[in-house]
Backbone bond lengths (Angstrom), bond angles and torsions (degrees), N, CA, C in turn:
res aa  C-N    CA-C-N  psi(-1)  N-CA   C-N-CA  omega(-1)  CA-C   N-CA-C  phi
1 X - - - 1.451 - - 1.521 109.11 -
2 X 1.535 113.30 139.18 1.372 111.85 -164.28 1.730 96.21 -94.89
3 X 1.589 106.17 141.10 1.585 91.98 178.62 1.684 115.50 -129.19
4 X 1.048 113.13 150.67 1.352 112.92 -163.08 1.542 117.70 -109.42
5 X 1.509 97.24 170.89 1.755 100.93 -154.67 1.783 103.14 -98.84
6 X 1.305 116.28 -152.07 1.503 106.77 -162.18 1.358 87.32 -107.15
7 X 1.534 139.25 51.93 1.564 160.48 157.91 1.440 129.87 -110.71
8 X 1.375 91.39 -20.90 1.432 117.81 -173.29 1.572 94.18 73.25
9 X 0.942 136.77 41.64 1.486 116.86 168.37 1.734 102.98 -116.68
10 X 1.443 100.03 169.32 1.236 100.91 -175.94 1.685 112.07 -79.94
11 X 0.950 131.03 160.84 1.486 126.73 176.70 1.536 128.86 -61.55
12 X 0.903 122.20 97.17 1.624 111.77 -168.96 1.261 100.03 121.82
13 X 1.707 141.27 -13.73 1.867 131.97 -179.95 1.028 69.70 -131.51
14 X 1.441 78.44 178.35 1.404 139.15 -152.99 1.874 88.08 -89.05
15 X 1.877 98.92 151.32 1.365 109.11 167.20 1.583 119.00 -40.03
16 X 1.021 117.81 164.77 1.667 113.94 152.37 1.497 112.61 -83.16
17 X 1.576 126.23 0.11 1.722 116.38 168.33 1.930 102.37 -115.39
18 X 1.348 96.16 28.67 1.177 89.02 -169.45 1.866 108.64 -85.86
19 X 1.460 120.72 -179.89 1.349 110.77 -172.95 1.535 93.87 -96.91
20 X 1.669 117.25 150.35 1.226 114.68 168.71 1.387 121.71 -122.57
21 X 1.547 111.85 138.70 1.587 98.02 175.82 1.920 114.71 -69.07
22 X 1.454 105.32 -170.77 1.447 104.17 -170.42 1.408 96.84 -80.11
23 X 1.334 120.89 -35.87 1.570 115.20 -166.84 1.892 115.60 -66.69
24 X 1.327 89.79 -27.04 1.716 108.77 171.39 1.321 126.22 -73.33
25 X 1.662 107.78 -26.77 1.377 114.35 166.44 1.501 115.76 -100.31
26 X 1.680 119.48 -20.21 1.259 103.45 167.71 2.076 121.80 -66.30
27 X 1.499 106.53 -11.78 0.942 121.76 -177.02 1.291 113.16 -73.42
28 X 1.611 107.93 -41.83 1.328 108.45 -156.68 1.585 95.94 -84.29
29 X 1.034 124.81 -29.52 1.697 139.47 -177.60 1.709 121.66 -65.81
30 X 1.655 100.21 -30.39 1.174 119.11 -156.35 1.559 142.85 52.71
31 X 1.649 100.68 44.66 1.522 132.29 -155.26 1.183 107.45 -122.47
32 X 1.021 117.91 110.49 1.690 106.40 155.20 1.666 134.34 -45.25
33 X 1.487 106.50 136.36 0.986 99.15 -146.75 1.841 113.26 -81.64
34 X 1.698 108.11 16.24 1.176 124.62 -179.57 1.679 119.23 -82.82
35 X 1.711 85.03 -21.53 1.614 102.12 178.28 1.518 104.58 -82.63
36 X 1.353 125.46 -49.41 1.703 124.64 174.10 1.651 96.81 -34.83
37 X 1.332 115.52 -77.23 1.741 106.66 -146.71 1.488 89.72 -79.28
38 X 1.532 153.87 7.05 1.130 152.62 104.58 1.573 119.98 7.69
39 X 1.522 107.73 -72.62 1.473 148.36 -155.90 1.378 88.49 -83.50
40 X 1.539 136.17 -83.11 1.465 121.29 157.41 0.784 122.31 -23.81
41 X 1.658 153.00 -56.37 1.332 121.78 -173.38 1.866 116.97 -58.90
42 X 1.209 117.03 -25.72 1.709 128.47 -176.30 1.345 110.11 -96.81
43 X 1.283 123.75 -11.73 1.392 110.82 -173.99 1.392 97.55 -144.04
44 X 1.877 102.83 105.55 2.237 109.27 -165.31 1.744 79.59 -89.27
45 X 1.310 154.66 17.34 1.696 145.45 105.27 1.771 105.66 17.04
46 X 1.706 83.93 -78.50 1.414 103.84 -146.38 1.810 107.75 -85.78
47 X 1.257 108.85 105.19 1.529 101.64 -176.78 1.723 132.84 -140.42
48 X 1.740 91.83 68.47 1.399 103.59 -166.92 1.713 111.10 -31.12
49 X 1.265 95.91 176.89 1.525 114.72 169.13 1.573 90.29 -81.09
50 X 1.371 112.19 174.51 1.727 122.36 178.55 1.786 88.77 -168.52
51 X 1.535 101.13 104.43 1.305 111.05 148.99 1.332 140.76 -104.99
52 X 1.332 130.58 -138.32 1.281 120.96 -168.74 1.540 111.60 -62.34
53 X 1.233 122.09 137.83 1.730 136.14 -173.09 1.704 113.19 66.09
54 X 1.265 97.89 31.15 1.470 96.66 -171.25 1.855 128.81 84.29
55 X 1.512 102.19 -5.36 1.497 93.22 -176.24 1.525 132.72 -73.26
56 X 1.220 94.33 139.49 1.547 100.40 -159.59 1.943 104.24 -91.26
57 X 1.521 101.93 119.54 1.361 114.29 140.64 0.930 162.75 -149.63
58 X 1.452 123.97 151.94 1.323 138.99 -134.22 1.704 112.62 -106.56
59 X 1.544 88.19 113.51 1.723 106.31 178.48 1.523 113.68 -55.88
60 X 0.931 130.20 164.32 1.625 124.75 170.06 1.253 124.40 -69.88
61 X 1.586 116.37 -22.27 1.328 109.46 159.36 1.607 145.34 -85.21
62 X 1.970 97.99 -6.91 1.343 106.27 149.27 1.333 109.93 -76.29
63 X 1.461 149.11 -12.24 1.068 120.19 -161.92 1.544 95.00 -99.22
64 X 1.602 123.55 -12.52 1.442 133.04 175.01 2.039 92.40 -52.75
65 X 1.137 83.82 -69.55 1.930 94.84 -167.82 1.056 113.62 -47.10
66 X 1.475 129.81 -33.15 1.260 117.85 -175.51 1.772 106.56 -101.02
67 X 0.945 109.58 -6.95 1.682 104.29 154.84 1.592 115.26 -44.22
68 X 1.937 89.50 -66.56 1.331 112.73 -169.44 1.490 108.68 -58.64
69 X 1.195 129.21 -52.47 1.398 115.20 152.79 1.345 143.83 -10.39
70 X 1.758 92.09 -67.63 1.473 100.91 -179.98 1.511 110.45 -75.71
71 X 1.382 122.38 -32.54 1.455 108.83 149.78 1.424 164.75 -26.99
72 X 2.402 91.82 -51.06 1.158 99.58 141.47 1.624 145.96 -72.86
73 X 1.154 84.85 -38.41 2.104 102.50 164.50 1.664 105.10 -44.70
74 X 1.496 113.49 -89.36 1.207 116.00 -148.66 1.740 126.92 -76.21
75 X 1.853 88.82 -25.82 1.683 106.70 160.87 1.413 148.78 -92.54
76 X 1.500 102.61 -40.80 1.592 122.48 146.50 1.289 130.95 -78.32
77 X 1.715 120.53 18.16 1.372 107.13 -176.34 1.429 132.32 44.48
78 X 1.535 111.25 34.50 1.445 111.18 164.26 1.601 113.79 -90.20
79 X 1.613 108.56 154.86 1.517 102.36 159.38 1.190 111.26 -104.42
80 X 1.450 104.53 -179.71 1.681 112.73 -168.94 1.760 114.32 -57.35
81 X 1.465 95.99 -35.32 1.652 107.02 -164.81 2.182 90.18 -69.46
82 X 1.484 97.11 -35.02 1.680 100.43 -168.17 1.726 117.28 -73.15
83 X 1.786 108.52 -18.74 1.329 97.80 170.65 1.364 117.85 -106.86
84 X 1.697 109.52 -8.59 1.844 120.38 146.05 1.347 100.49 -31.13
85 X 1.425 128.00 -71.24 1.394 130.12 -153.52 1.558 107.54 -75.88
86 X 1.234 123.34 -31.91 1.066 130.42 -170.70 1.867 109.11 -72.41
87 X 1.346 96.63 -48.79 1.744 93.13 163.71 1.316 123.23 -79.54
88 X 1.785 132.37 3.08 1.253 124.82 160.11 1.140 96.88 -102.10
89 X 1.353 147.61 -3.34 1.784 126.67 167.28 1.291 98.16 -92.13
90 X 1.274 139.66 -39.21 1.394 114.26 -159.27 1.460 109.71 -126.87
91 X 1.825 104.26 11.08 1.827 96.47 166.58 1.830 101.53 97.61
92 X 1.189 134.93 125.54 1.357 139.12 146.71 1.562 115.87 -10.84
93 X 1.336 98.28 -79.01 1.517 116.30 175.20 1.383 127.58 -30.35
94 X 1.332 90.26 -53.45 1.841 116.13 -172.46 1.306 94.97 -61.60
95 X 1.142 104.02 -71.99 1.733 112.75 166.86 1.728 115.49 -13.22
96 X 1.532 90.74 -102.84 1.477 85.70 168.95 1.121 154.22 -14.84
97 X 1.818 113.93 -36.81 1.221 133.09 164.90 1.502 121.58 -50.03
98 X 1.555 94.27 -54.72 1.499 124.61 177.86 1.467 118.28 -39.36
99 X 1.839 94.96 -54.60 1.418 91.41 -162.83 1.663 108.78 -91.76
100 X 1.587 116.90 118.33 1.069 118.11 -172.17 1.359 148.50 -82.72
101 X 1.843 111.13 6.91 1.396 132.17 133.21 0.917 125.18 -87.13
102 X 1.670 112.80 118.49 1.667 101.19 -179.34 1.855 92.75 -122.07
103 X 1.089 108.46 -158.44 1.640 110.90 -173.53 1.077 137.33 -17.70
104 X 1.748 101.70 -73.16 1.634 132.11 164.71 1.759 109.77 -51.31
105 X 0.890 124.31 81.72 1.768 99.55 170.56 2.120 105.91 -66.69
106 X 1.694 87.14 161.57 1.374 95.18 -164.39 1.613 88.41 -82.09
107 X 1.663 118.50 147.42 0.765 143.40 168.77 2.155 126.74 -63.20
108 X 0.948 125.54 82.98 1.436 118.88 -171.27 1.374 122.32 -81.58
109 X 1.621 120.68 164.00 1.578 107.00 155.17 1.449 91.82 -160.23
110 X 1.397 102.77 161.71 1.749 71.55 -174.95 1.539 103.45 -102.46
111 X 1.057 103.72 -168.51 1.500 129.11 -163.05 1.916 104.97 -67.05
112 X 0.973 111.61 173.07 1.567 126.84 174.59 1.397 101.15 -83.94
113 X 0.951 125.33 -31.77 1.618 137.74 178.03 1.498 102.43 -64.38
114 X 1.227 122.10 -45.72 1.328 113.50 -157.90 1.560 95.80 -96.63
115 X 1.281 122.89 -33.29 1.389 125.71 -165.38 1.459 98.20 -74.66
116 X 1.284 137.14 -36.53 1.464 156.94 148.14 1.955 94.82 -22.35
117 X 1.167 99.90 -73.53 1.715 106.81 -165.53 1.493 92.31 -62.67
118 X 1.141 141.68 -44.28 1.366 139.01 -156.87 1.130 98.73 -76.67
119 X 1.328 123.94 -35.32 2.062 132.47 -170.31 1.719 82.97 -59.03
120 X 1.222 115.70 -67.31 1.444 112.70 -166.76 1.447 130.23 -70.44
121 X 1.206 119.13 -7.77 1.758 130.54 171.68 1.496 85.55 -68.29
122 X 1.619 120.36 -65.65 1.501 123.01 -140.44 1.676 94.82 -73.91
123 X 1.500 124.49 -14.28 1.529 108.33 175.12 1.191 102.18 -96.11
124 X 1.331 123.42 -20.96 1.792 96.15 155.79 1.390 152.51 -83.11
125 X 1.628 81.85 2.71 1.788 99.68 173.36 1.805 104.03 -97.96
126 X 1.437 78.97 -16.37 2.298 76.71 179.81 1.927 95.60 -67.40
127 X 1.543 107.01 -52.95 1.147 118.77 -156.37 1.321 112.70 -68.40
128 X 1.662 122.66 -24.91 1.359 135.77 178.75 1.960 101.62 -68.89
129 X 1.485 98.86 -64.87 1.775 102.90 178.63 1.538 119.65 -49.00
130 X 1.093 119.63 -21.07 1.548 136.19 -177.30 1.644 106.16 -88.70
131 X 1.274 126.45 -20.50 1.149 137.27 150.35 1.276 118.22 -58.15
132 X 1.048 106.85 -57.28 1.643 126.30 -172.24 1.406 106.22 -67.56
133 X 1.418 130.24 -36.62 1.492 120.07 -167.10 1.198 71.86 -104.59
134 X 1.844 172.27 -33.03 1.492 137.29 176.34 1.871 101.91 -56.96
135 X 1.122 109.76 -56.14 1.472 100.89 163.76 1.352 121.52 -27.25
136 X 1.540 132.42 -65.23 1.313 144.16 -154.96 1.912 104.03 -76.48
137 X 1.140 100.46 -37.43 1.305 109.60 -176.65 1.809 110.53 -53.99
């Protein structure tokens, strides 16, 4: 279990208000990073910092938007022109709210309940195959 410091960040990254380069957010997104400055040219949203030689970085609230983006694009079947419209009718923000994966995905495991039911499927599939090879034998 990864444990975190008095930043809330995990040990070893970067804050969650921290600045990110593109290669750090194409990572964290799982995007190429041809599609980010892509995504900037169509969406004036998204508007890293750009320092020396052009490098681009990215505030935490572009990296909010372009979650939400890639959310609407690749999961809700929006197109570019459809989540254009969608952040001039109902606002960035509004947006954001809406869309209910954003960066962090929530962390799962399952329950004692289920790991309980699973203990007992897998001894009846041990106990079923063990049949089967006294059979085979």
């Amino acid at each position: 279990m990864n444990s975190t410091d008095s930043e809330g960040r995990i040990r070893g990254t970067k804050s969650r208000e921290a600045f990110r380069t593109i290669s750090e957010v194409a990572e964290e997104l799982d995007l190429p990073q041809h599609v980010l400055r892509f995504w900037e040219s169509k969406f004036t949203q998204i508007k890293p910092l750009k320092r020396g030689g052009n490098r681009r970085y990215y505030r935490p609230d572009d990296v909010r938007v372009l979650s939400a983006i890639k959310k609407l694009l690749h999961s809700d079947g929006y197109t570019i022109r459809g989540v254009q419209k969608l952040f001039k009718s109902q606002g960035v923000k509004a947006t954001l709210e809406q869309v209910v994966e954003l960066v962090a995905p929530v962390e799962t495991s399952p329950s004692p309940e289920a790991n309980h039911l699973a203990d007992g499927k897998i001894e009846a599939i041990i106990s079923r195959l063990k049949n089967i090879r006294d059979r085979l034998s």
